[in-house]
N, C-alpha and C positions, 0 to 999 in steps of 0.2 A: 445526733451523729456528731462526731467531734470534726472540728474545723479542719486540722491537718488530716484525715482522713478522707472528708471532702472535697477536701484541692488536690488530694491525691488521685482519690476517682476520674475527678474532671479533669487532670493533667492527662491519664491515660488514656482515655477517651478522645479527649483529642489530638495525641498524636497518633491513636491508632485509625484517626478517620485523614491522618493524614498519607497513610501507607498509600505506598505504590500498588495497585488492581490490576491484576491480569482480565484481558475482557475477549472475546471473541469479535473479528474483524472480517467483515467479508468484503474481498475484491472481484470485481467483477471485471472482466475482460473483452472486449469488442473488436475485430479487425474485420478492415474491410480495404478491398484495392478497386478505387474508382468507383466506391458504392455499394459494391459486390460484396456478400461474406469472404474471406480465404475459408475455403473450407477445409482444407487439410494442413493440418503444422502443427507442430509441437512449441508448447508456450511455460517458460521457467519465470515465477515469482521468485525472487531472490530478495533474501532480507539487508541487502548492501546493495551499493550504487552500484554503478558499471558491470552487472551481470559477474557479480564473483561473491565466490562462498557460498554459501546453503542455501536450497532453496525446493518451493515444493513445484511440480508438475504437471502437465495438464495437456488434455492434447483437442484441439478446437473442434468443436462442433455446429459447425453451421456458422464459423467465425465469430466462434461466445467459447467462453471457457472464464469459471467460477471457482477462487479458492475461499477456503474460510483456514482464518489461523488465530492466535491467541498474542496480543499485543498488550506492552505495560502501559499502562494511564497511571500517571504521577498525582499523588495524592495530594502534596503542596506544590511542587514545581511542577515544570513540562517535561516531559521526556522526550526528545525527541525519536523517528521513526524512519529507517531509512528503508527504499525496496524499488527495484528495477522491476521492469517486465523484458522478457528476451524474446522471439521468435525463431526458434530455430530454422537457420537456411543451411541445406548439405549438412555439412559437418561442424558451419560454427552458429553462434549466439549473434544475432542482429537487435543491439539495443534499442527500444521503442519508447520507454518509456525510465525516468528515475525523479527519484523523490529522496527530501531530506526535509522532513515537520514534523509539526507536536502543537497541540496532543495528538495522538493518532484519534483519527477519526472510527467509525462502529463500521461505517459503510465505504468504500473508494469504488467510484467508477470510471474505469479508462475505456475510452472509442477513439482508436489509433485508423487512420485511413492510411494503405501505404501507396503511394501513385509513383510516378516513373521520375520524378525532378524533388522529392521530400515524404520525408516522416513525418503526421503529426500526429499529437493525441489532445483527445478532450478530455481534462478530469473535473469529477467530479467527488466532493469529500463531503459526507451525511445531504446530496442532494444539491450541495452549495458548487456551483462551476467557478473554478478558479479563474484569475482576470483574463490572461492571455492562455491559447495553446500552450504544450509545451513542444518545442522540436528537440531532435538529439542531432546533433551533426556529426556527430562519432560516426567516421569509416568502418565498416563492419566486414 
């Protein structure tokens, strides 16, 4: 095989194991107030912070509610991932939870307790619990 031929194949090769991969990501969802499931409410994954723009649906069952959706993995660099979780109360979005990382992880699990003096949630990303809580302080 000729040389420049070669270093052609092998250039290609490796910039196409450099391409960005769409992967499938499931988030798992948990509420609870004081321990309890909430059992009933409607819960928006939104692919942007602060509960805006697109997002997909879900309405709790037993205080769990499971999306699965299709996220970029950066081939050579990171891509970063951004996504809120909302609770719907009445008529508006009570933010619970928001993220802004990379790589995206395959698995994300958030368990949000809501009590009467704070928000919090537990996340966890491929199993790994990140260091602190996160709180949101945003007036809803």
């Amino acid at each position: 095989m000729n040389v420049s031929v070669l270093s052609a194949v092998m250039l290609v090769a490796a910039a196409l194991s450099g391409c960005d991969k769409r992967q499938e990501q499931t988030v798992s969802v948990t509420i609870t107030r004081s321990g309890s499931p909430v059992v009933n409410g409607d819960v928006r994954l939104y692919t942007a912070q602060s509960c805006k723009g697109s997002f997909l649906a879900y309405t709790l069952r037993e205080g769990k509610s499971s999306f699965l959706r299709k996220v970029e993995m950066g081939g050579v660099g990171v891509i970063t991932d951004e996504l809120s979780v909302c609770l719907g109360v009445g008529e508006a979005w009570m933010p619970l939870f928001s993220s802004l990382h990379g790589p995206a992880p395959g698995r994300i699990d958030i368990a949000c307790d809501l009590d009467k003096t704070e928000r919090q949630c537990i996340t966890r990303f491929d199993g790994r619990t990140l260091d602190e809580p996160s709180e949101n302080d945003d007036d809803a």
